[in-house]
PAKETI-77082 format. One record per residue (C-alpha): residue number from 1; residue in three letters; x negated, y negated, z negated. Coordinates in steps of 0.05 Angstrom, whole numbers. Layout:
N
NUM;ala;X;Y;Z
...
# end
This chain:
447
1;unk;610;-1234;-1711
2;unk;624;-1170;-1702
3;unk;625;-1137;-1635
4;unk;649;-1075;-1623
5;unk;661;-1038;-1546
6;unk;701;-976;-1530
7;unk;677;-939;-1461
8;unk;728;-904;-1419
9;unk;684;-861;-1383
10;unk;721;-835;-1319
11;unk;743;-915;-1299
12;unk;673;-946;-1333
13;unk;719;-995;-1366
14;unk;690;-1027;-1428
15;unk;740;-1057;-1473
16;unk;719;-1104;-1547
17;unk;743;-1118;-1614
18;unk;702;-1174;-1650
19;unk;716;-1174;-1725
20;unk;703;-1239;-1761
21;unk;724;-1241;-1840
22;unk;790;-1199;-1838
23;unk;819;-1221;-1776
24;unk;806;-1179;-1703
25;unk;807;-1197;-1632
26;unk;813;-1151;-1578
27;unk;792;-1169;-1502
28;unk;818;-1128;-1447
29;unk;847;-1068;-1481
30;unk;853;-1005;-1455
31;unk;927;-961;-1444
32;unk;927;-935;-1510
33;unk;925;-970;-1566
34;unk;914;-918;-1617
35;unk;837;-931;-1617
36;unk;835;-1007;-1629
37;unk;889;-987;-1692
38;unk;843;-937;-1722
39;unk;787;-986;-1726
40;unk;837;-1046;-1757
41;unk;844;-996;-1806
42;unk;777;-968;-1815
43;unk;761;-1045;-1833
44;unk;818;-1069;-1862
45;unk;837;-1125;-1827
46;unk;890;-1152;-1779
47;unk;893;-1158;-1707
48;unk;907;-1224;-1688
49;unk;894;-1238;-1612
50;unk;893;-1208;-1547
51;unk;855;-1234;-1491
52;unk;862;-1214;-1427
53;unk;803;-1240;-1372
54;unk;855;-1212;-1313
55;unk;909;-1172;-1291
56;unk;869;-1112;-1282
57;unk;864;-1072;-1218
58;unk;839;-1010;-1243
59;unk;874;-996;-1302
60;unk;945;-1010;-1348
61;unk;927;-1054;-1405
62;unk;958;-1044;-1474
63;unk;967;-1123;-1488
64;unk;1037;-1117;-1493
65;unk;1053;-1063;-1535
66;unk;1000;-1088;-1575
67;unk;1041;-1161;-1586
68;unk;1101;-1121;-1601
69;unk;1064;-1073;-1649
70;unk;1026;-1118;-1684
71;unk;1047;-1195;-1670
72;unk;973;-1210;-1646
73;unk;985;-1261;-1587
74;unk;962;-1248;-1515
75;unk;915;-1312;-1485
76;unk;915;-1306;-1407
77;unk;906;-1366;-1360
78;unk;965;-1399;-1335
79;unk;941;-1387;-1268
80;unk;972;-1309;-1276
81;unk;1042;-1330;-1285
82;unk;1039;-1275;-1335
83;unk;1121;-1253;-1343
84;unk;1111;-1231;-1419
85;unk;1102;-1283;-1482
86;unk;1030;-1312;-1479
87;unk;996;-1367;-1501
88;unk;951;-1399;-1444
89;unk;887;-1401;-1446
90;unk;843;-1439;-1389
91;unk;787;-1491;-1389
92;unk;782;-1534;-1456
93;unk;824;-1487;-1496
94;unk;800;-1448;-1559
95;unk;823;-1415;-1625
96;unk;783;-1394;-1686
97;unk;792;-1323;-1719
98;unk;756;-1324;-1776
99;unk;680;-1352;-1764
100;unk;684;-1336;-1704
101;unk;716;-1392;-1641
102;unk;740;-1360;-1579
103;unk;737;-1407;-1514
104;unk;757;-1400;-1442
105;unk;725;-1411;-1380
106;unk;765;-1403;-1320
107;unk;727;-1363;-1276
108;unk;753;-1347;-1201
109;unk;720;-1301;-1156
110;unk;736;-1229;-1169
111;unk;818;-1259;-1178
112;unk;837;-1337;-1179
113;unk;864;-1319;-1251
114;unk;792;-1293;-1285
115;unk;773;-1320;-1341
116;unk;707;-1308;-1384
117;unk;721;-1309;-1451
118;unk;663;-1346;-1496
119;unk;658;-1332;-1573
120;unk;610;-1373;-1626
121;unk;607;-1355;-1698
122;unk;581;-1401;-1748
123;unk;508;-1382;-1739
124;unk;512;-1402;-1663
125;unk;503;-1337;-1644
126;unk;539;-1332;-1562
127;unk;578;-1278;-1542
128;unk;606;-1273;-1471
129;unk;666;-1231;-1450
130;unk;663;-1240;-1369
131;unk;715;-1193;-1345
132;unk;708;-1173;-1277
133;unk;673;-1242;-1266
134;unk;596;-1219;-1282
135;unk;574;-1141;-1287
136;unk;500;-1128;-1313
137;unk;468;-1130;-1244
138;unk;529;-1148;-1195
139;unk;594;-1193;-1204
140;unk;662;-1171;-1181
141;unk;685;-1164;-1119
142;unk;734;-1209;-1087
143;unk;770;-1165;-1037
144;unk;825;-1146;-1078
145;unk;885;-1194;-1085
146;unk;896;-1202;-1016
147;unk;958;-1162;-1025
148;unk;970;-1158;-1093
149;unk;986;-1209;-1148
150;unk;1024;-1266;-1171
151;unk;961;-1313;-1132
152;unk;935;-1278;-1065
153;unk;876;-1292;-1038
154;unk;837;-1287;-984
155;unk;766;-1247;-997
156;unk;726;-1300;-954
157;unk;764;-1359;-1007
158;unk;741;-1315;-1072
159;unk;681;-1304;-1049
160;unk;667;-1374;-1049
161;unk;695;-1378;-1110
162;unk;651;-1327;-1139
163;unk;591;-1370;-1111
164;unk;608;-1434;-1146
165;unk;627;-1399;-1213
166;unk;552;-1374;-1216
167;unk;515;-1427;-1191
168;unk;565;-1477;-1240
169;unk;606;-1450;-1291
170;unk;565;-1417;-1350
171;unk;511;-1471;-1345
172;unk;515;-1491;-1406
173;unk;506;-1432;-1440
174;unk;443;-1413;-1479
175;unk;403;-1352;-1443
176;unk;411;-1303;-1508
177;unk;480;-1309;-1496
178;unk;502;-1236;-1495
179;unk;535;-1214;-1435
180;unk;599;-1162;-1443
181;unk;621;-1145;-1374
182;unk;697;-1099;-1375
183;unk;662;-1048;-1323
184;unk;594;-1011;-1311
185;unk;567;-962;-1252
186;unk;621;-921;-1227
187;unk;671;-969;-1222
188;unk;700;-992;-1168
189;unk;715;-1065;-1179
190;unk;642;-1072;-1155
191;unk;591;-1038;-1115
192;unk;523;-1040;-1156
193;unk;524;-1042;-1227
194;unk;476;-1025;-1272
195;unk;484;-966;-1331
196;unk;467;-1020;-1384
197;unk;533;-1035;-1418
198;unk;513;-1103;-1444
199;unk;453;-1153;-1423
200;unk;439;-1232;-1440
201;unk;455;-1288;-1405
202;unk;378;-1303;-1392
203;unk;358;-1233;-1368
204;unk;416;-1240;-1311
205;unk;393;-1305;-1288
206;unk;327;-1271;-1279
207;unk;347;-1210;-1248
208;unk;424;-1215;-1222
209;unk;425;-1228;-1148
210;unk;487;-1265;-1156
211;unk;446;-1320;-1199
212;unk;389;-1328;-1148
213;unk;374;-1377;-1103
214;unk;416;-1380;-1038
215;unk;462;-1421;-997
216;unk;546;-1404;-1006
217;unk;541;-1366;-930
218;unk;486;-1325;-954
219;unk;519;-1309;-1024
220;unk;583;-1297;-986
221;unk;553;-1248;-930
222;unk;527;-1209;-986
223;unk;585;-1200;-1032
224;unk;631;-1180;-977
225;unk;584;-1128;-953
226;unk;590;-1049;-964
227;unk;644;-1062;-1015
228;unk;676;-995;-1031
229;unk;748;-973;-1012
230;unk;812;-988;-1044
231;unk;851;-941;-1080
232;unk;930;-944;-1067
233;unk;941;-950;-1143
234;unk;903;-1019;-1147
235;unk;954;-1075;-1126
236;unk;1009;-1037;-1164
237;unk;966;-1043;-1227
238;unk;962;-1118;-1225
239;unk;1030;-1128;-1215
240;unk;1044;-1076;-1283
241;unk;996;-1116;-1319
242;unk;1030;-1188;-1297
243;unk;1090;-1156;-1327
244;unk;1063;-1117;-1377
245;unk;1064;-1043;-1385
246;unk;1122;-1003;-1429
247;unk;1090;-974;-1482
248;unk;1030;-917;-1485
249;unk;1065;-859;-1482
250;unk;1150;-884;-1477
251;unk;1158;-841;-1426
252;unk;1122;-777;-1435
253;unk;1187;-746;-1473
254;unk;1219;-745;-1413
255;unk;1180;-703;-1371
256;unk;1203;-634;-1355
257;unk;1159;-572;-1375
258;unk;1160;-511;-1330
259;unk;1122;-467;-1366
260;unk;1093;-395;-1336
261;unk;1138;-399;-1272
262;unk;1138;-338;-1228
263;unk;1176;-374;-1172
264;unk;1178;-444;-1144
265;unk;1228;-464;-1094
266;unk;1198;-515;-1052
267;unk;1235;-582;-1058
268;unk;1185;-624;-1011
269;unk;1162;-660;-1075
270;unk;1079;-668;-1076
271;unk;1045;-618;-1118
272;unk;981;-647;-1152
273;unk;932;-575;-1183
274;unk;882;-610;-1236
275;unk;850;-540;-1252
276;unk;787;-514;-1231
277;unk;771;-509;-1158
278;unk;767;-438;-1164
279;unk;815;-421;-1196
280;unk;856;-456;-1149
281;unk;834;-415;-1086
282;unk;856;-358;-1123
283;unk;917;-368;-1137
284;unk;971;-436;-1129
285;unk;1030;-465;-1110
286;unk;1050;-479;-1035
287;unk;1029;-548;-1009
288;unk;989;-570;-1072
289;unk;934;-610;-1069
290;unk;885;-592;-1116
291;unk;849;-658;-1149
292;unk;801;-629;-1206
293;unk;807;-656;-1284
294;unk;773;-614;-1326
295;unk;727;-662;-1359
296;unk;710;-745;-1365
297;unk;670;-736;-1301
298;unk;715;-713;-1263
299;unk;750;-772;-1236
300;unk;830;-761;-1241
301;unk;848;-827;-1245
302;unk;810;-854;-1187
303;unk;829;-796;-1137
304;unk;897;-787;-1157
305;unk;914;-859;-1152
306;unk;882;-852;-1078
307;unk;911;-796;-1056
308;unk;980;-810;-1086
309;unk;1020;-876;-1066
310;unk;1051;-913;-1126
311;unk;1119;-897;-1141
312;unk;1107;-824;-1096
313;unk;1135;-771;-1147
314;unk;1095;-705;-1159
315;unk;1093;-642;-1194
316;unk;1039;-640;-1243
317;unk;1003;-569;-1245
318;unk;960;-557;-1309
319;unk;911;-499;-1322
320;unk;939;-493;-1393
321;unk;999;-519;-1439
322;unk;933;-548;-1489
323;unk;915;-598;-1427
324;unk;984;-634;-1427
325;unk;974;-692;-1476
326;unk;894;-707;-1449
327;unk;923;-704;-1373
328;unk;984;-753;-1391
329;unk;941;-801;-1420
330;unk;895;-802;-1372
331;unk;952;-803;-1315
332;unk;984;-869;-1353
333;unk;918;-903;-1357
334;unk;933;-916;-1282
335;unk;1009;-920;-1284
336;unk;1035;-861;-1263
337;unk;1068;-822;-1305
338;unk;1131;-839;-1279
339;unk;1126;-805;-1226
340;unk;1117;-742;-1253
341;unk;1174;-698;-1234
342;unk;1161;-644;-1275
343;unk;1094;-610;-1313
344;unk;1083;-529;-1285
345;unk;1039;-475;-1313
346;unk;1031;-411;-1269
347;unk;1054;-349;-1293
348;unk;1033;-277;-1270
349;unk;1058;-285;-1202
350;unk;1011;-291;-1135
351;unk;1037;-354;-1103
352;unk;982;-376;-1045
353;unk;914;-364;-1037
354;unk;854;-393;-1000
355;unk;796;-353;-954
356;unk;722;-356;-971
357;unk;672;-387;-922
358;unk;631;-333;-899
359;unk;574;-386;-915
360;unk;520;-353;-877
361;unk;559;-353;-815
362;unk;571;-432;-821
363;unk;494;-445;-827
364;unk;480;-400;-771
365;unk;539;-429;-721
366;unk;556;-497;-746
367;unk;573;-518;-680
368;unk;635;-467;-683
369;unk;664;-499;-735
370;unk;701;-574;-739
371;unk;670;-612;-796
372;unk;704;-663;-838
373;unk;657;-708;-879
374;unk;701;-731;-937
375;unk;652;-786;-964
376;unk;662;-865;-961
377;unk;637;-906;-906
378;unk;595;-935;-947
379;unk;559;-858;-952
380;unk;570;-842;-894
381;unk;524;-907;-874
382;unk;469;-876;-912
383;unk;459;-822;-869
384;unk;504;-762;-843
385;unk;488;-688;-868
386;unk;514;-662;-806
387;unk;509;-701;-745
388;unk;568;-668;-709
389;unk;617;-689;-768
390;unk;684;-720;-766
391;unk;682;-785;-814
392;unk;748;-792;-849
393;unk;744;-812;-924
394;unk;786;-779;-970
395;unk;829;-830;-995
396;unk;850;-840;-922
397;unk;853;-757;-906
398;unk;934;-750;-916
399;unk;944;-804;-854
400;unk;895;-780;-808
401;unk;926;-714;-783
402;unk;921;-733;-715
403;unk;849;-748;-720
404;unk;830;-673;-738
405;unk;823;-621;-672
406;unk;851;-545;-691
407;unk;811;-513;-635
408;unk;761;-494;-691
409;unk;757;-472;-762
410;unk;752;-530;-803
411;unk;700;-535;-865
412;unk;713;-596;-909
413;unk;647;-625;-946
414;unk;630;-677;-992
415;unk;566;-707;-1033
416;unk;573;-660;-1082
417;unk;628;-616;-1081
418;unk;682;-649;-1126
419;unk;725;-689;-1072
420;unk;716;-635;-1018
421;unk;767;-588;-1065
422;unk;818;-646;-1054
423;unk;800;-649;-982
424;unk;803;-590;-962
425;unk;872;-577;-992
426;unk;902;-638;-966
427;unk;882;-614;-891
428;unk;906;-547;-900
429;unk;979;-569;-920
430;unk;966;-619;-872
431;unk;952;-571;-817
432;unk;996;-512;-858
433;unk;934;-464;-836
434;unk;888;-414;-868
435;unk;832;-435;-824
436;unk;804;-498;-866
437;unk;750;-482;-917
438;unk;723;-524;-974
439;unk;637;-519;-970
440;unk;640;-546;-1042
441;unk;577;-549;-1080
442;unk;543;-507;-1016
443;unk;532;-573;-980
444;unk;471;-589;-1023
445;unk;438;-528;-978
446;unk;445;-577;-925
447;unk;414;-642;-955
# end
């Protein structure tokens, strides 16, 4: 068989097409479908399933547009109570595309509806497709359908899920089974996964501490530990992908464009800035919060569906008319392009701008100024760069008002630089004062 796996860099989500004589299966697609298409075409063959381990958390899945598009069915496990036209797809179920025979394991932990998705081809060769069920170095977590979901479920009950689908349910398989998780590091469906984007079966029984040896408390104790935050976006998300998601980009048409403005009456709506934090300071719109997204690294899709509430509409502020189709997509990977009230370019106007830490004066005095440590607990845990520091993480920053004194100037920091733009802007419209400052990339001075 042919394996194939697409990266989406800024959510670590790895997505597969296997390609077995001329038929294709995909397993957990991504948004857009235009990639997956290109390669059917590229090979010449036809796309003929669509298996999905999960309704995803983290991102929209393409598995309906791709059934309409193409006529390719969509295998989930009954336990979703998927509301689009599926074929289930549980325990003691397979098909066979080509050489190659697809199976299903059903495999709760991270959700009560995972399932790992096993392939064979002729030569015996194993592939695994685990979902959010095993990572290379971690498994899922299973704090995250407690509110969200066709099945909730309590993190302590998945937990011990989790424990008896590792110590029980891919038994069976051979160790060279080849292990292709649907995330790696930096994503937040679990809290320590390798960079490898693949491993086997026998090197994760080795080296996995989910495999090792240990009673269900002890497995349980440590899976529920340090897990990161929760983004707002991520219950929404599974109940999209229950449903299934209109297609890719259906309504990017009907976005407004406001292009060069020189005036912007203030209609209470959120204003998100994706440019450069710089730039920003400069010059930008009252009340906007300015969440940077000027390349794959910079994480749009995670902040914005933090700092935004689903369904909350917002003006979109780009640096340039050239960014609008890359910021779109990346906006509907999470669902939100809905609320989009309208898409703004500045003109040559001076709207609002933002003071300059006199940085020297911070490192000399920084116990006359209030500072706001931005980072996740889970950071913050680590080890504080400023003992004096205010902990409020950034996802929780627009509720916490009340928590911030205003007898001081107020300097916003981060780990790096990148979330204390975001910060820093959400506390000045927050506070509606000139006296917050963003220490950006300065706080490595501290470290």
């Amino acid at each position: 068989m042919n394996v194939i796996q697409f990266e989406d860099k800024p959510l670590a989500h790895y997505s597969y097409a296997i390609i077995s004589g001329n038929e294709m299966a995909l397993v957990d697609p991504s948004r857009d479908p235009k990639p997956y298409y290109e390669l059917a075409e590229k090979h010449q063959v036809k796309i003929k399933a669509i298996f999905e381990t999960h309704p995803h958390a983290d991102f929209v899945s393409s598995h309906l547009q791709l059934h309409k598009e193409t006529g390719a069915k969509i295998y989930v496990s009954k336990l979703v109570g998927a509301n689009y036209k599926h074929e289930s797809f549980d325990d003691g179920t397979s098909i066979t595309l080509g050489d190659v025979t697809f199976s299903a394991i059903n495999s709760p932990g991270h959700s009560p509806d995972s399932i790992t998705i096993i392939a064979v081809d002729k030569e015996k060769n194993h592939a695994m497709f685990s979902g959010d069920t095993l990572f290379i170095g971690d498994v899922g977590r299973p704090d995250l359908r407690e509110k969200a979901g066709n099945m909730k479920a309590k993190r302590e009950e998945l937990a011990k899920n989790m424990y008896h689908t590792m110590q029980h349910k891919f038994t069976q398989l051979p160790d060279a089974t080849i292990v292709y998780p649907a995330h790696g590091a930096g994503s937040l469906c679990g809290k320590n996964m390798s960079t490898d984007s693949q491993s086997t079966l026998g090197k994760e029984r080795k080296e996995n501490w989910a495999f090792q040896d240990m009673t269900e408390l002890q497995f349980v104790n440590h899976i529920l530990k340090d897990q990161p935050f929760i983004p707002s976006y991520f219950g929404f998300d599974v109940d999209i992908n229950k449903n299934g998601a209109d297609n890719f980009n259906a309504n990017f048409g009907d976005i407004p464009v406001q292009f060069g403005i020189t005036d912007f009456p203030s209609d209470d709506t959120l204003i998100i800035d994706v440019r450069n934090a710089d730039d920003f300071k400069n010059n930008h719109l009252k009340g906007s919060i300015n969440i940077i997204a000027e390349t794959e690294d910079d994480k749009i899709e995670t902040w914005l569906g933090s700092i935004v509430e689903p369904n909350e509409k917002f003006h979109l502020v780009l640096n340039s008319i050239d960014d609008l189709d890359t910021l779109l997509s990346r906006i509907a990977k999470i669902g939100y392009e809905k609320q989009i009230q309208s898409i703004i370019t500045l003109g040559a106007h001076n709207f609002e701008t933002n003071k300059s830490l006199d940085l020297q004066d911070f490192k000399k005095n920084t116990d006359q100024y209030t500072i706001i440590d931005i980072r996740n607990k889970s950071e913050v845990d680590e080890g504080k760069i400023f003992e004096n520091a205010i902990s409020i993480p950034l996802n929780q920053l627009r509720a916490s008002k009340n928590k911030i004194p205003t007898d001081k100037p107020i300097v916003v920091h981060c780990a790096g630089g990148y979330r204390s733009a975001a910060g820093s802007s959400v506390i000045n419209n927050l506070l509606q004062s000139d006296n917050v400052y963003d220490l950006s990339d300065n706080v490595n001075d501290f470290k």
